[in-house]
GUKOL-638776 format. One record per residue: residue in one letter; x, y, z of N, C-alpha, C in turn. Coordinates in steps of 0.2 Angstrom, whole numbers, padded with zeros to 4 digits, always signed. Layout:
! residues N
AXYZXYZXYZ
...
This chain:
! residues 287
X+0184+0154+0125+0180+0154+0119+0178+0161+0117
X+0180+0164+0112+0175+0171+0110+0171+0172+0109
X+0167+0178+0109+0161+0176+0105+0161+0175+0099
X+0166+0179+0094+0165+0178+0089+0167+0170+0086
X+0169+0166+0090+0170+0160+0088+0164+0154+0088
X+0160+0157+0092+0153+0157+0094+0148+0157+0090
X+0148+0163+0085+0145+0165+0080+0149+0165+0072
X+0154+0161+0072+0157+0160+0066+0152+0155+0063
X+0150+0155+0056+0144+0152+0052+0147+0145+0050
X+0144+0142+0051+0144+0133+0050+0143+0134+0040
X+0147+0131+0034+0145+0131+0028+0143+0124+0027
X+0138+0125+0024+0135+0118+0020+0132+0120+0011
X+0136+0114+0008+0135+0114+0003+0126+0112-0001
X+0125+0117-0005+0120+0115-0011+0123+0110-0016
X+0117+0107-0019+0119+0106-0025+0125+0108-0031
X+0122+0113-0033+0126+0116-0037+0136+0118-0034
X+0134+0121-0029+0141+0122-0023+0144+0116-0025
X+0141+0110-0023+0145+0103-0024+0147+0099-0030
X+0143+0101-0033+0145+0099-0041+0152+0104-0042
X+0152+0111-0040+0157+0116-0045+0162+0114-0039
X+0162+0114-0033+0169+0113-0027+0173+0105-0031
X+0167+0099-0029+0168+0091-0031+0174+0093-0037
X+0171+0096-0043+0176+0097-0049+0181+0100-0049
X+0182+0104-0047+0189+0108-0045+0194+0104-0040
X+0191+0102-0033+0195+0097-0030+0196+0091-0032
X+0192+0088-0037+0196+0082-0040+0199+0082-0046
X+0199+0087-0052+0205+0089-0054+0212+0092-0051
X+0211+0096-0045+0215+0099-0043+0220+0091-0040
X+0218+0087-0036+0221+0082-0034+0224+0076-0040
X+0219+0074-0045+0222+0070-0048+0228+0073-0053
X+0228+0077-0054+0235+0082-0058+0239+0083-0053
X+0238+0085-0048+0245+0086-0044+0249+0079-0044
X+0244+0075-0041+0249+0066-0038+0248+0061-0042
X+0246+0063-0050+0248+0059-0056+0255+0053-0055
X+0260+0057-0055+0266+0053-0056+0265+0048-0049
X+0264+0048-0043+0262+0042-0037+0258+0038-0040
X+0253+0041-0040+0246+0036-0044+0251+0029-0049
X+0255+0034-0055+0259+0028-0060+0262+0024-0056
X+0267+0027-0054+0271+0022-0049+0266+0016-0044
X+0262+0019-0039+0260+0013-0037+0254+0010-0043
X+0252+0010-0048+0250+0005-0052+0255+0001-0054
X+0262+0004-0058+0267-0001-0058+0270-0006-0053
X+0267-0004-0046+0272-0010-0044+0268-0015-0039
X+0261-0013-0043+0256-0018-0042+0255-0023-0047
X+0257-0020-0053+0257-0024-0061+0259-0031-0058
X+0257-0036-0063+0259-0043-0063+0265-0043-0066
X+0266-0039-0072+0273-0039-0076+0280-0036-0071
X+0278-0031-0067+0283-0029-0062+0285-0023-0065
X+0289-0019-0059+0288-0010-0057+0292-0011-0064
X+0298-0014-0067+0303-0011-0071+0299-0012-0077
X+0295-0019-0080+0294-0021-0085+0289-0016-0088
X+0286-0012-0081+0280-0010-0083+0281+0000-0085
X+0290+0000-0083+0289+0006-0085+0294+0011-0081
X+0295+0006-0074+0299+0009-0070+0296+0020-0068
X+0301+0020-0066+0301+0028-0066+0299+0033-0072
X+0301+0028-0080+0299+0033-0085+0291+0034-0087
X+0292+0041-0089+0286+0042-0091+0279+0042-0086
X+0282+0045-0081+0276+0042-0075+0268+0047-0079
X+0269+0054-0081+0262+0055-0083+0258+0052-0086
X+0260+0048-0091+0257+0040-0094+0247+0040-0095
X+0243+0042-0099+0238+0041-0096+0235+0046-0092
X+0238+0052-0094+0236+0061-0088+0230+0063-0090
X+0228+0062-0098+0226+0065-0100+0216+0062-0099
X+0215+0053-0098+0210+0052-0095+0208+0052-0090
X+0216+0056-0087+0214+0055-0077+0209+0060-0077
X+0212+0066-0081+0210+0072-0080+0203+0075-0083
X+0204+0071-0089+0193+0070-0093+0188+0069-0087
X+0193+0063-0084+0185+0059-0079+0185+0061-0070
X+0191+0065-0070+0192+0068-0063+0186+0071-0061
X+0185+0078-0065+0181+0084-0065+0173+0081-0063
X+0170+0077-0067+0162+0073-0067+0164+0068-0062
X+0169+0062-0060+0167+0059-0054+0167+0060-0049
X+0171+0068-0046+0171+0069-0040+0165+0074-0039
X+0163+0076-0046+0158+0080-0044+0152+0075-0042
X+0151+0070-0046+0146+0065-0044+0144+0064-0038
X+0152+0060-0035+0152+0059-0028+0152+0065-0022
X+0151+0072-0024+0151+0076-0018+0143+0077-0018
X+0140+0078-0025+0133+0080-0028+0130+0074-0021
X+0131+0067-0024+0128+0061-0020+0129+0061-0013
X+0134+0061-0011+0135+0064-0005+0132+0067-0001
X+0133+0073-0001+0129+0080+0001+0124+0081+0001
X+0119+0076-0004+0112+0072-0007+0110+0069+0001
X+0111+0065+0000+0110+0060+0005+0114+0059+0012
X+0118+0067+0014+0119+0067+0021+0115+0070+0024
X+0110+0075+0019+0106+0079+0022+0098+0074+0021
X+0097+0070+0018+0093+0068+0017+0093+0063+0022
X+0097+0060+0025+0097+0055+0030+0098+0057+0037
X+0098+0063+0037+0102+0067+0043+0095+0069+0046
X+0090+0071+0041+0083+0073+0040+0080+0068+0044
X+0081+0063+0042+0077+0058+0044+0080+0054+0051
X+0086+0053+0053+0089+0050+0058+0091+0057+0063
X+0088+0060+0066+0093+0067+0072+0094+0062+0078
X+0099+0060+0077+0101+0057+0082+0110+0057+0082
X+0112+0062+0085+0120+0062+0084+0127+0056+0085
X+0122+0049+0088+0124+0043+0090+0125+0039+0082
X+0122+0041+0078+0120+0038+0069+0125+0041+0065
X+0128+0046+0068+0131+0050+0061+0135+0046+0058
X+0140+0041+0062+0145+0038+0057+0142+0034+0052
X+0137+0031+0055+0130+0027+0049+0127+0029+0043
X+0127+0039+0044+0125+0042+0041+0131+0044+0035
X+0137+0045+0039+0143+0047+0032+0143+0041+0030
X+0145+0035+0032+0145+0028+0027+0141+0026+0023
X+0134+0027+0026+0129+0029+0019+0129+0032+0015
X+0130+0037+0017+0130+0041+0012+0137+0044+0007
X+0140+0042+0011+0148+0042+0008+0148+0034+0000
X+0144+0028+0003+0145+0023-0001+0139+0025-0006
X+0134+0029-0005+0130+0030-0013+0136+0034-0016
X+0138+0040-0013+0142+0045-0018+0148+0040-0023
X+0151+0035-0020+0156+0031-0023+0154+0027-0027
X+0148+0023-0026+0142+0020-0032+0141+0025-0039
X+0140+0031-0037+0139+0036-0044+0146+0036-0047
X+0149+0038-0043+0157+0040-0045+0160+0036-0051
X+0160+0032-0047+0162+0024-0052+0160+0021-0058
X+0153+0025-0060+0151+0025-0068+0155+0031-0070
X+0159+0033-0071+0162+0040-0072+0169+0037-0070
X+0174+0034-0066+0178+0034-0061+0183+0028-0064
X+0180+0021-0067+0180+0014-0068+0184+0014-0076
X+0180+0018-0081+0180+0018-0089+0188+0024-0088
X+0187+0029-0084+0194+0033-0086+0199+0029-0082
X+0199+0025-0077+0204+0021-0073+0207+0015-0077
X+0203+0010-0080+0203+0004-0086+0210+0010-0090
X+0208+0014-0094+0213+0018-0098+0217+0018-0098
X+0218+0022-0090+0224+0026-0086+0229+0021-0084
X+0228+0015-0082+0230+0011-0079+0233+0007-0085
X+0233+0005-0090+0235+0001-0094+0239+0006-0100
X+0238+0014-0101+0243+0019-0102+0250+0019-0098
X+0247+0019-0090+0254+0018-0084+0260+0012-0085
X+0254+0007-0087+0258+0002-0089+0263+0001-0095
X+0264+0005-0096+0265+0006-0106+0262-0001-0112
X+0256-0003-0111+0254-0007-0116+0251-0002-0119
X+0250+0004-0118+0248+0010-0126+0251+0015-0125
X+0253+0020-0130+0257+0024-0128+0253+0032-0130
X+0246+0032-0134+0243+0035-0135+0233+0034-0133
X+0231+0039-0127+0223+0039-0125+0218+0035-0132
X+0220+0037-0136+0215+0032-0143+0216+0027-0143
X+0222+0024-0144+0225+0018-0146+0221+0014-0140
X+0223+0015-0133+0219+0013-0127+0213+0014-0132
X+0211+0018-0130+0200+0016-0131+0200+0013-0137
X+0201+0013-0142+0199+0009-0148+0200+0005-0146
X+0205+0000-0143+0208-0006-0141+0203-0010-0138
X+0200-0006-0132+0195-0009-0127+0188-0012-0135
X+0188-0005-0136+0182-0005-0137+0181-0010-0145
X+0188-0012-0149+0187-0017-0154+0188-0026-0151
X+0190-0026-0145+0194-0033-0143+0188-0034-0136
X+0185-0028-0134+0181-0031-0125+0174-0027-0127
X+0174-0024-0132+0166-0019-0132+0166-0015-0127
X+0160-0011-0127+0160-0007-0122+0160-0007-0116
X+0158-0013-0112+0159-0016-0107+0166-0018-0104
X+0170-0018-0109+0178-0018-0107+0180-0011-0105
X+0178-0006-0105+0177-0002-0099+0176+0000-0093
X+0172-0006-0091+0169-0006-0086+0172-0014-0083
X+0177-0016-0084+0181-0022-0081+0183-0019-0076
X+0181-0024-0069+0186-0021-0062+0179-0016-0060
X+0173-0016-0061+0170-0011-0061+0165-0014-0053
X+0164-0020-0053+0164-0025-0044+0169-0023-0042
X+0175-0026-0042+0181-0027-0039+0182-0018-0038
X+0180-0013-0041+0182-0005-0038+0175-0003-0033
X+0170-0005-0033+0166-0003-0028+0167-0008-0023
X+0169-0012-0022+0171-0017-0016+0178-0015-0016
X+0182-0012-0016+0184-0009-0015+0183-0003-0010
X+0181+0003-0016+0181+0011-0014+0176+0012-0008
X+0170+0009-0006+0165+0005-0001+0168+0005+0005
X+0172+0000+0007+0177+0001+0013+0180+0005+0014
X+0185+0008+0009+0188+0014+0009+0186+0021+0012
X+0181+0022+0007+0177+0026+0011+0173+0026+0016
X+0170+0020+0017+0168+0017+0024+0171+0019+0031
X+0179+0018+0029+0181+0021+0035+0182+0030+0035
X+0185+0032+0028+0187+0036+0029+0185+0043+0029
X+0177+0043+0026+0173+0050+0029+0168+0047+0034
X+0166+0042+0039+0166+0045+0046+0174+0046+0050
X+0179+0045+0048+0184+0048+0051+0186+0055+0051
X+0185+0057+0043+0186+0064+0043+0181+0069+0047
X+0172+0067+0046+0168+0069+0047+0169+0074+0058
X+0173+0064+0059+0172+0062+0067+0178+0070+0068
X+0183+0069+0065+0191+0071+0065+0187+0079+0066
X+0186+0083+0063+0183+0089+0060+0177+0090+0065
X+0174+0087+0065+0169+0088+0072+0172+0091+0078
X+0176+0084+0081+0179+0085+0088+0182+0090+0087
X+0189+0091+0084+0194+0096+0081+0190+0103+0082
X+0182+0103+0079+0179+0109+0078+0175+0110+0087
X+0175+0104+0090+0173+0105+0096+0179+0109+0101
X+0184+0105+0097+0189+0108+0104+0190+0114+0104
X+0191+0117+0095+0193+0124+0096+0187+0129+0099
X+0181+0127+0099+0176+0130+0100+0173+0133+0093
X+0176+0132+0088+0173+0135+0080+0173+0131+0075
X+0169+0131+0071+0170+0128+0066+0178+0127+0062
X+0177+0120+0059+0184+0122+0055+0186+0123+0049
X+0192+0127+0050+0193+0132+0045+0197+0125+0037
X+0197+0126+0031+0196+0123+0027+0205+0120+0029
X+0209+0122+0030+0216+0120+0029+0216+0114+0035
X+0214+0116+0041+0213+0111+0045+0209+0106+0044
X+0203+0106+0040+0199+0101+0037+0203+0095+0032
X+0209+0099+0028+0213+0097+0025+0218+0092+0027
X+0220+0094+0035+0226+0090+0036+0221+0085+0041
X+0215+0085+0042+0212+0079+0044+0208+0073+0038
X+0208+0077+0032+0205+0073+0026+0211+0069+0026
X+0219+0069+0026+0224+0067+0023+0225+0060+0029
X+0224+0063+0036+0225+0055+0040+0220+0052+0040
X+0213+0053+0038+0210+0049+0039+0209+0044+0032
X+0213+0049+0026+0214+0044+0022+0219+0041+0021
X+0225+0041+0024+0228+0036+0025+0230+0031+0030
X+0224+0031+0034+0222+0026+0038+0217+0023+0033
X+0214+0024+0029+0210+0020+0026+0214+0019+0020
X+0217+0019+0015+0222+0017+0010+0225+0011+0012
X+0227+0013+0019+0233+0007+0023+0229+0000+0021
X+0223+0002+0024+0219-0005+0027+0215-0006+0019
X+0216-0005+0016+0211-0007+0010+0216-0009+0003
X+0222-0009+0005+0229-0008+0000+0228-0018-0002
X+0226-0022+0000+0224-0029-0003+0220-0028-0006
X+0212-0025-0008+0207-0022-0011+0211-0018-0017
X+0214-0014-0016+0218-0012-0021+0222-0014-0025
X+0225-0020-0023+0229-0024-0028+0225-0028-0032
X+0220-0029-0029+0217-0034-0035+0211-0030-0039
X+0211-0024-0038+0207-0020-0043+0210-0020-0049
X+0217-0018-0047+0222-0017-0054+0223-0022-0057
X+0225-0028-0054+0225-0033-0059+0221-0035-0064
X+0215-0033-0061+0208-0036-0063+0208-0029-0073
X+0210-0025-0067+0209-0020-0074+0213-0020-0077
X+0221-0023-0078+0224-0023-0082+0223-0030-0087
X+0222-0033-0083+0220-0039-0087+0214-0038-0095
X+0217-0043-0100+0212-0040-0105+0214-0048-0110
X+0210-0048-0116+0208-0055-0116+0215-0058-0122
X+0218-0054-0123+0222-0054-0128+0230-0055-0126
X+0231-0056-0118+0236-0056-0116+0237-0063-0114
X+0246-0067-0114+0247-0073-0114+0244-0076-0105
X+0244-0077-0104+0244-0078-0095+0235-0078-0094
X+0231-0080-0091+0225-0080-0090+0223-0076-0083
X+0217-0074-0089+0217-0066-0086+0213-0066-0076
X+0213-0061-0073+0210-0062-0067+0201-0058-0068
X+0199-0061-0062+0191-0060-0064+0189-0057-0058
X+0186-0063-0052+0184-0058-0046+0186-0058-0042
X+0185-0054-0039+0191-0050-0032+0193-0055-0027
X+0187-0062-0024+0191-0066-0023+0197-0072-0023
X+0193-0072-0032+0197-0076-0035+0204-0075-0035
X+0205-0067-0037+0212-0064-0038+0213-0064-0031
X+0212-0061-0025+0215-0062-0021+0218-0070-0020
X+0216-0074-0019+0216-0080-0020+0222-0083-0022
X+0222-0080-0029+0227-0082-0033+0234-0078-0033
X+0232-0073-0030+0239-0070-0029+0244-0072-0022
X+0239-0074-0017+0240-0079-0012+0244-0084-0014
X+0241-0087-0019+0245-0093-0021+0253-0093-0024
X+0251-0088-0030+0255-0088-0033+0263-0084-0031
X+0262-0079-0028+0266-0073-0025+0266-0074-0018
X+0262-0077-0012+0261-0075-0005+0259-0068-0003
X+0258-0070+0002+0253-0062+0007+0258-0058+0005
X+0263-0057+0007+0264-0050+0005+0263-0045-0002
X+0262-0051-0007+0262-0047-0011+0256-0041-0014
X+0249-0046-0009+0245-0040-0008+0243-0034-0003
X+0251-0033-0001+0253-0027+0001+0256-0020-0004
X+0259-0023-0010+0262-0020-0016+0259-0015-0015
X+0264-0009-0016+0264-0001-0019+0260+0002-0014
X+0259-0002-0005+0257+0001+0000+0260+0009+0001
X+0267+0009+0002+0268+0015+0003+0267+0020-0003
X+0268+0019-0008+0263+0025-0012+0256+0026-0013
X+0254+0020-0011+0247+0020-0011+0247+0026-0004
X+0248+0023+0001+0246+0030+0007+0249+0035+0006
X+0256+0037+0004+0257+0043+0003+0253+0048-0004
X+0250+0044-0008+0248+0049-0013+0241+0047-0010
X+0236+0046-0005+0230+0046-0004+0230+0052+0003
X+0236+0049+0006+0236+0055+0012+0237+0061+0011
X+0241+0063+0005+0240+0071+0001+0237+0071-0002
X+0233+0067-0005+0228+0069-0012+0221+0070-0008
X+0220+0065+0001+0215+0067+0006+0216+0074+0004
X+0223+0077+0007+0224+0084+0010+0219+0091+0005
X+0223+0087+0000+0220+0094-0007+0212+0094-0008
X+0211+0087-0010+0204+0083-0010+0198+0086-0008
X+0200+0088-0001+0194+0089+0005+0196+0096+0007
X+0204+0099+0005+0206+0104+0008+0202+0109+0003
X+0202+0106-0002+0201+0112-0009+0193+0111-0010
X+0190+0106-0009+0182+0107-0012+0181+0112-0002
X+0183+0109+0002+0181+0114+0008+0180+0122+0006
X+0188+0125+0005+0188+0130+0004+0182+0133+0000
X+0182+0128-0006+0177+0129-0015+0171+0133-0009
X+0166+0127-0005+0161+0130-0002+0163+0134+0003
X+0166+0137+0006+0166+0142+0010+0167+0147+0006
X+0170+0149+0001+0171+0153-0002+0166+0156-0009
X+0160+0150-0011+0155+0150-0013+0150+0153-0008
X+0150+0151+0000+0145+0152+0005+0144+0161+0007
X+0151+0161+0006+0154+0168+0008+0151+0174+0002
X+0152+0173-0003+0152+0175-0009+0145+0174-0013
X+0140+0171-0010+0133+0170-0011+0134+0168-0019
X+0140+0163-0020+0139+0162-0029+0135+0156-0029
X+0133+0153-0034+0130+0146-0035+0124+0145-0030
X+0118+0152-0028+0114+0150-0019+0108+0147-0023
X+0105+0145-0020+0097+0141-0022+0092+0148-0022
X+0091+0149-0026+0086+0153-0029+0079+0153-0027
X+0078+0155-0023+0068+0154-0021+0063+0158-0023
């Protein structure tokens, strides 16, 4: 171990840091793995992968992804960040931390989700081709569900994203830790990258039932022949019934391959954002 490996600076994000890193990596990932996202929506749909669109048109709804990317990841890294130091403050015990990223990883996904929820409802039912144009969606919701027809699926996405992230920042957290213990250095953002990507497709894998009945819930809407789904157990429930267990496996494999690279970008790119704001004293706390 060198010295200078010794003395290479551990980076932690500010406020500010994490608002402008959160934005960047979360548009930077939802634009790159756009077309996955469509596909696995489609072949979780009720109507089925072809009816709903097949291969065509996979950017379908880019343009919501990319409004509401920018503000909910900044939410959740802002929240985040918030509350790992704030709870970190309060518990020094290195035996808590995974209790520590859980917690504080599920407030960050609670914010997210008022921001996260209304541009997904959109995205999701554009993927689907039932609108072919971002307005037509939003007028629609908002003359046939009201405002709150934005926010459908909006239980079913935090019972969701909760477990999700529940496993998968203390795995990244744990991943990156040890990884930075072995080298004897901190770790460097690429490396951070390629542990954000297993850890979240090990969490993708395991929450891929949670994620089939979010979609349905969101695509559903009151005007359609078939009676709509509601809460997350009930749809599981019925999906059971109606389809069998496998079918709340749908769009598994897309779902971990675009979660396992969009980890990689995600965590790779807001990483880099703050080392490269640490290094560069931009965005510092002013005292």
């Amino acid at each position: 171990m060198s010295n200078d490996n010794l003395t290479r600076p551990v980076y932690h994000a500010n406020i500010k840091q994490a608002l402008v890193a959160g934005a960047l990596a979360g548009t930077a990932v939802d634009t790159a793995l756009f077309p996955l996202d469509t596909i696995k929506t489609r072949l979780q749909s009720q109507a089925g992968f072809i009816a709903s669109g097949g291969f065509r048109g996979v950017y379908s709804g880019l343009l919501s992804a990319v409004i509401g990317s920018a503000p909910n990841a900044s939410l959740f890294f802002v929240t985040y960040e918030s509350m790992k130091r704030l709870l970190s403050a309060s518990i020094d015990n290195p035996q808590y931390a995974p209790f520590v990223h859980m917690t504080a990883a599920s407030f960050g996904e609670i914010s997210a989700c008022t921001v996260r929820v209304p541009t997904e409802v959109i995205k999701q039912r554009m993927q689907t081709k039932q609108f072919q144009v971002t307005s037509s969606a939003v007028s629609h919701v908002i003359r046939t569900e009201g405002i709150l027809g934005f926010y459908r699926g909006f239980l079913s996405t935090v019972a969701r994203e909760i477990p999700f992230t529940c496993i998968q920042f203390p795995l990244y957290e744990y991943f990156k830790s040890a990884y930075g213990t072995y080298k004897g250095r901190p770790t460097e953002p690429y490396e951070a990258a390629m542990w954000g990507s297993l850890a979240g497709g090990i969490a993708a894998a395991i929450t891929t039932p949670l994620d089939v009945c979010k979609t349905r819930i969101m695509l559903s809407h009151k005007n359609q022949a078939v009676k709509q789904y509601t809460g997350i157990i009930s749809t599981m429930k019925r999906i059971v019934a109606e389809e069998g267990p496998r079918a709340l496996l749908s769009g598994i494999g897309p779902r971990v391959m675009w979660i396992s690279i969009g980890g990689s970008i995600f965590l790779g790119v807001y990483e880099k954002a703050v080392k490269t704001f640490a290094q560069s004293q931009m965005l510092e706390d002013r005292r």
